[in-house]
C-alpha positions as CSV (number, residue, x, y, z in Angstrom):
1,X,17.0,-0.6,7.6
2,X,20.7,-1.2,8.0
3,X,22.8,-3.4,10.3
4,X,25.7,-5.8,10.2
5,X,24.8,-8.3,12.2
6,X,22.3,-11.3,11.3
7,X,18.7,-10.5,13.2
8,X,18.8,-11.9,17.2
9,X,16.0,-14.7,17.7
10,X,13.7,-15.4,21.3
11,X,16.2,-17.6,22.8
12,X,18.8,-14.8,22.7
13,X,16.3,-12.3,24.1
14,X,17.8,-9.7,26.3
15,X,16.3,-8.5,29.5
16,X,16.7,-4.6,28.5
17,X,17.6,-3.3,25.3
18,X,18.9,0.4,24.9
19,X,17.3,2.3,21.6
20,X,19.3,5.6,20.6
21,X,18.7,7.8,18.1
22,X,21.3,9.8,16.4
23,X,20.3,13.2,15.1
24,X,20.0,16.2,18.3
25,X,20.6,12.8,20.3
26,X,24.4,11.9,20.0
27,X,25.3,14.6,17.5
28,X,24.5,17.9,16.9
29,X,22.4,17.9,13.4
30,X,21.4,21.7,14.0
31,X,25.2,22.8,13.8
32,X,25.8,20.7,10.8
33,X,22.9,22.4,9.0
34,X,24.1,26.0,9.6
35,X,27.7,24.8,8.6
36,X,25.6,23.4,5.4
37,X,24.0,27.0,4.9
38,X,27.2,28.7,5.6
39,X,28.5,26.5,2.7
40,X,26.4,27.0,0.1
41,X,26.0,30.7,0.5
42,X,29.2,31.2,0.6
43,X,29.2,28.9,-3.0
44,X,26.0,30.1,-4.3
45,X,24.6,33.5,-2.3
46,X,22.0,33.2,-0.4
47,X,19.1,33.4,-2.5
48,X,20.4,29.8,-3.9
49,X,21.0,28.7,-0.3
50,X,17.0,29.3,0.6
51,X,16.8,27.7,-3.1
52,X,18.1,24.2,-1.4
53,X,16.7,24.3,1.6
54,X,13.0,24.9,0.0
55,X,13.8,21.9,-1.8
56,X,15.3,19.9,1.2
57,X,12.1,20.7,3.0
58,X,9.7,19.8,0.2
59,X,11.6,16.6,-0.2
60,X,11.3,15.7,3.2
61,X,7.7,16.3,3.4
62,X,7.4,13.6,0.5
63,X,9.8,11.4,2.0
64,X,9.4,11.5,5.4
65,X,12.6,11.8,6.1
66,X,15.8,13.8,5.6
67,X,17.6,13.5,2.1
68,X,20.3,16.0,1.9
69,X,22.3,14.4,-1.1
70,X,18.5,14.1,-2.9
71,X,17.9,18.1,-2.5
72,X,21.4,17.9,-3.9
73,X,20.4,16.5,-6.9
74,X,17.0,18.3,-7.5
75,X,19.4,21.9,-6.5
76,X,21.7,20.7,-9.4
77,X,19.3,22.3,-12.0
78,X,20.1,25.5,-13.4
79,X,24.0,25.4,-11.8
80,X,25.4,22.5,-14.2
81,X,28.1,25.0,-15.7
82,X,28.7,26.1,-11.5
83,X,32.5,24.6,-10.5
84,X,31.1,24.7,-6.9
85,X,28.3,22.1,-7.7
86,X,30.3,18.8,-7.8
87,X,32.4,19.7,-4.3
88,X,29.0,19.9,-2.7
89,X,28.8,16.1,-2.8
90,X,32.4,15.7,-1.3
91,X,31.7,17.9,1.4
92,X,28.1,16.2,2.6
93,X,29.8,12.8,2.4
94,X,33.2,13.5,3.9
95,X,31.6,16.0,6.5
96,X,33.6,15.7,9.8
97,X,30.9,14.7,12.1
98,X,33.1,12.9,14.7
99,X,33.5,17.2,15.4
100,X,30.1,17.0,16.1
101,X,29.4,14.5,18.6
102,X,28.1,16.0,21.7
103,X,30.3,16.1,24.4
104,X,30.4,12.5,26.9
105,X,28.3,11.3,23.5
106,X,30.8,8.2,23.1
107,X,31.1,7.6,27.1
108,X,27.7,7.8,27.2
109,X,27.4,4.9,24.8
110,X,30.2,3.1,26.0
111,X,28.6,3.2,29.9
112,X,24.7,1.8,28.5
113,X,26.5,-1.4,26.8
114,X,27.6,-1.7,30.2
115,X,24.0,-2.0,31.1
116,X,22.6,-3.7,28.6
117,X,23.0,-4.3,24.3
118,X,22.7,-0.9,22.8
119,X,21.2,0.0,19.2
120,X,21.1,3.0,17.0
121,X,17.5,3.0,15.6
122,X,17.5,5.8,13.3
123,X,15.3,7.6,10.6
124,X,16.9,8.6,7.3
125,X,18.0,7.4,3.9
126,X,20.3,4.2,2.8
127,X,23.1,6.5,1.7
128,X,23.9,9.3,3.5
129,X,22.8,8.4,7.6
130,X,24.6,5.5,7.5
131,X,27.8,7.8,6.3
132,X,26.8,10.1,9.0
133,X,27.0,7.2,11.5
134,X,30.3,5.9,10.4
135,X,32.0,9.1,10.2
136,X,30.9,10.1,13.5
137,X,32.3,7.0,15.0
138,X,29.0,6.0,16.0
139,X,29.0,2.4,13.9
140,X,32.0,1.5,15.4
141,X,31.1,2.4,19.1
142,X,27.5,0.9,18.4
143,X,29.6,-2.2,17.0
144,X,27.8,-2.4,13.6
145,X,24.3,-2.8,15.7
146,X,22.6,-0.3,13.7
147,X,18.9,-0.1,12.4
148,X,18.0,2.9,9.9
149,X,13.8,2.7,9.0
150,X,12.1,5.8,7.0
151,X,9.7,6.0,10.3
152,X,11.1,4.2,13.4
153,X,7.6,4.5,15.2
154,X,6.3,2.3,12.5
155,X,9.0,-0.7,12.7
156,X,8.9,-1.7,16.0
157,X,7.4,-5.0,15.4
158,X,10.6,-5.6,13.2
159,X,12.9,-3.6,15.5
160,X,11.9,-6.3,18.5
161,X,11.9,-9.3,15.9
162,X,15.6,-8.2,15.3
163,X,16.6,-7.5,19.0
164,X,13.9,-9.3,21.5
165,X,14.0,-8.0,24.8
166,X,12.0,-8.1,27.9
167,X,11.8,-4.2,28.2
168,X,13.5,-1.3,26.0
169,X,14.8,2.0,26.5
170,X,14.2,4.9,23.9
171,X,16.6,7.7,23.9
172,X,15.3,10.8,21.5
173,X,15.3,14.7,21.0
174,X,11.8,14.5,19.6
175,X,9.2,13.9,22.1
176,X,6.6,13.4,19.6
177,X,8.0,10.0,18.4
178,X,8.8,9.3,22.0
179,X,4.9,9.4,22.8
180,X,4.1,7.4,19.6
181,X,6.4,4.8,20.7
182,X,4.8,4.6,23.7
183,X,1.4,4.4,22.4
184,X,2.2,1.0,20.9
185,X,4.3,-0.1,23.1
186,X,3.4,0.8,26.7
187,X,5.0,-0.2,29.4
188,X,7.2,-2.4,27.6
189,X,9.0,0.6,26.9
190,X,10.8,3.8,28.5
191,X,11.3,6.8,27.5
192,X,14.3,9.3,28.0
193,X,13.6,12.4,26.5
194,X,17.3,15.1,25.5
195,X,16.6,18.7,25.4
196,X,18.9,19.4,22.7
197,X,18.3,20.4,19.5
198,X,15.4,22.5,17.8
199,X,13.2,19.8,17.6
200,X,13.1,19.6,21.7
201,X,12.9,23.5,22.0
202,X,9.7,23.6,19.7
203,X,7.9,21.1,21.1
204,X,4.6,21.8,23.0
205,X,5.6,21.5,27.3
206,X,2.5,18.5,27.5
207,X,4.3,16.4,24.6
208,X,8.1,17.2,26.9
209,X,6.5,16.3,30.2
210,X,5.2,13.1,29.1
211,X,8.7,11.2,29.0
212,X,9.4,8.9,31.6
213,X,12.6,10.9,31.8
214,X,14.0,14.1,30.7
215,X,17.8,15.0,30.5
216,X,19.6,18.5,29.9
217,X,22.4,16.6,27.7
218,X,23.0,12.5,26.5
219,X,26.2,12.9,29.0
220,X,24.0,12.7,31.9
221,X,23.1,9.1,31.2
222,X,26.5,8.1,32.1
223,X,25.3,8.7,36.1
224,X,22.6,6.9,35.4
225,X,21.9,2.6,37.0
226,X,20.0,0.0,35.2
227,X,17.3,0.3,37.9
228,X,16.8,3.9,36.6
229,X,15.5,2.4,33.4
230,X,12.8,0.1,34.8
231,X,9.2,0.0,34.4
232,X,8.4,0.7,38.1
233,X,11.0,3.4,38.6
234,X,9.6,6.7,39.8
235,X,9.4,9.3,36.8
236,X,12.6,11.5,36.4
237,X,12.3,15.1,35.7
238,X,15.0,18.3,35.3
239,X,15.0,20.2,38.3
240,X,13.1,23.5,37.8
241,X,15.1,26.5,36.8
C-alpha cells in the first residue's frame, strides 16, 4: 500500500468517500498490453512474445497480482547476449500512459472531489503501478491520495482506518471484486460498475447486473450528483441496446 499522506483518523471522517480503481477504470490497460506484445515481437518474434506472457500469467497466478517488470526478469533467461533485453525495462517504466487515459478520465476525477475526497485504491506491485499512476497523471490529479494493496477486497478494514467515511463509493471494471466488496461491506458501500476493458466483457451477465450502477465509460460520471451515490438511491442501469 502506497500513499503520501499520513492515514485520516474518526474525527476527520468524511460523509462519502469515492474509491477508484485504475486499470480498465481510468486507463486503458488492454491497449497497453497489445502495445507490450507489439513490442516484444517486434524485439524477440513471437514465439518469445507468448514466452513472456506464459510467464506474466504464471507469475500472476502466484502473486495475485500483475508484475510486468517480474516476468521481465524471469523472460531475461536465455536472451542475456540479446541488445533488445535492457531497453525493455526503459520502455515499461517510461511508458506514456498519460496517452492512455480514457477520454473525460481526468474531468471525471476532477468533478468527484467536487463531491467528496477521492482515492485510487489499486491492486499491483510497489514498483511499477505506482509508476503507472504517476506517469498517467493520476497521482497528481488524485493529489498523492493513493492506496496500492496486493488484494483490495481484503484491506478494507485498513482502507476505512486510513480514510473513515460514513458511506463509500467503489468505481471498478471487474464486477467480481465489486460483489466481494459488497459482501463485506454492504450497504456501507456502492458500487459503480465501467464496461470497459476485457475483464467487464468476460464477465458472467448475473456478476454485471449486480452493481448498484453500471456505466458505458468513467466520463459519464461527470453528469452524475452526490445523491446518485447514496444508499437509498434507486439502482442505475444502461439503457438496453
Amino acid at each position: 500500500m502506497l500513499s503520501s499522506h499520513t492515514p485520516a483518523t474518526a474525527s476527520v471522517a468524511a460523509s462519502l468517500v469515492f474509491l477508484l480503481d485504475v486499470d480498465n477504470t481510468l486507463l486503458d490497460n488492454d491497449r497497453f498490453g497489445a502495445d507490450l506484445g507489439d513490442t516484444l515481437e517486434h524485439a524477440f518474434g513471437a514465439t518469445e512474445r507468448e514466452r513472456y506472457w506464459a510467464i506474466y500469467g504464471q507469475l500472476r497466478d502466484e502473486l495475485g497480482y500483475a508484475d510486468y517488470l517480474g516476468a521481465l526478469q524471469r523472460f531475461r533467461v536465455g536472451l542475456d547476449n540479446e541488445p533488445s533485453l535492457l531497453q525493455m525495462s526503459k520502455y515499461l517504466l517510461d511508458y506514456p500512459f498519460a496517452d492512455r487515459l480514457y477520454p473525460h478520465a481526468l474531468e471525471t476525477v476532477a468533478h468527484l472531489r467536487t463531491l467528496g475526497p477521492t482515492v485510487i485504491l489499486s491492486d499491483g506491485d510497489v514498483v511499477f503501478q505506482p509508476r503507472k499512476i504517476q506517469h498517467a497523471g493520476l497521482w497528481d490529479a488524485l493529489r498523492g491520495e493513493v492506496l496500492i494493496y496486493v488484494h483490495k477486497q481484503q484491506m478494507l478494514v485498513a482502507m476505512q482506518q486510513r480514510h473513515p467515511a460514513a458511506h463509500y463509493v467503489m468505481v471498478d471494471d471487474k464486477p467480481q471484486i465489486l460483489a466481494d466488496m459488497k459482501q463485506r461491506m454492504g450497504h456501507k458501500l456502492t458500487t459503480v460498475f465501467v464496461e470497459q476493458g476485457h475483464y467487464a466483457a468476460q464477465a458472467p451477465e448475473g456478476v454485471r447486473a449486480a452493481a448498484d450502477i453500471r456505466i458505458a465509460c468513467i466520463g459519464d460520471l461527470r453528469e452524475r450528483k452526490l445523491a446518485d451515490f447514496l444508499p437509498d438511491a434507486p439502482v442505475i442501469n444502461l439503457p438496453a441496446d
